[in-house]
N, C-alpha and C positions, 0 to 999 in steps of 0.2 A: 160707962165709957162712951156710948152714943152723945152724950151733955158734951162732953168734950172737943166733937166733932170737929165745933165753927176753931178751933185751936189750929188745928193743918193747914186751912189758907192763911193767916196771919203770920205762923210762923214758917212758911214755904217765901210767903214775900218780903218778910225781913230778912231771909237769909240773902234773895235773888237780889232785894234792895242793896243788901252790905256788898255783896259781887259785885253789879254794877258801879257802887262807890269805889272799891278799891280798882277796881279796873279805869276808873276815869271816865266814866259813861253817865249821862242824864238819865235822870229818870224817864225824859220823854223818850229817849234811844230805847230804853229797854221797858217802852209799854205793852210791845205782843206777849213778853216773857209773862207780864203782870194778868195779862188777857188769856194766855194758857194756865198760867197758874189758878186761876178765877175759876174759867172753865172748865178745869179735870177735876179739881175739889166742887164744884156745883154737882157734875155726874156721878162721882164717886158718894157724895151725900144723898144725892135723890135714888143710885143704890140701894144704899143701907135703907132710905127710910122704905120703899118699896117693897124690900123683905121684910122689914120689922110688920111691914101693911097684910103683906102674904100669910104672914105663920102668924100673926093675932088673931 
């Protein structure tokens, strides 16, 4: 399930992508969204790997 990981930011910003589209918004309007999404999937991954680091 950990291989799967890099799958949550990809499909967290096609969702925020298709939102932005059907609302009428640029993708430059909704670059913080793309920068929070980056960002909480980077922490939530360095997480996981951290404890996989711990209990090995």
């Amino acid at each position: 399930m950990i291989k799967l990981f890099f799958l949550l930011p990809i499909i967290m910003c096609a969702i925020w992508w298709r939102y932005l589209d059907s609302r009428g918004y640029s993708l430059k309007e909704g670059l913080k969204g793309f920068i929070y999404i980056l960002s909480f999937n980077s922490v939530l991954i360095l997480f996981f790997v951290l404890m996989i680091w711990v209990t090995h």
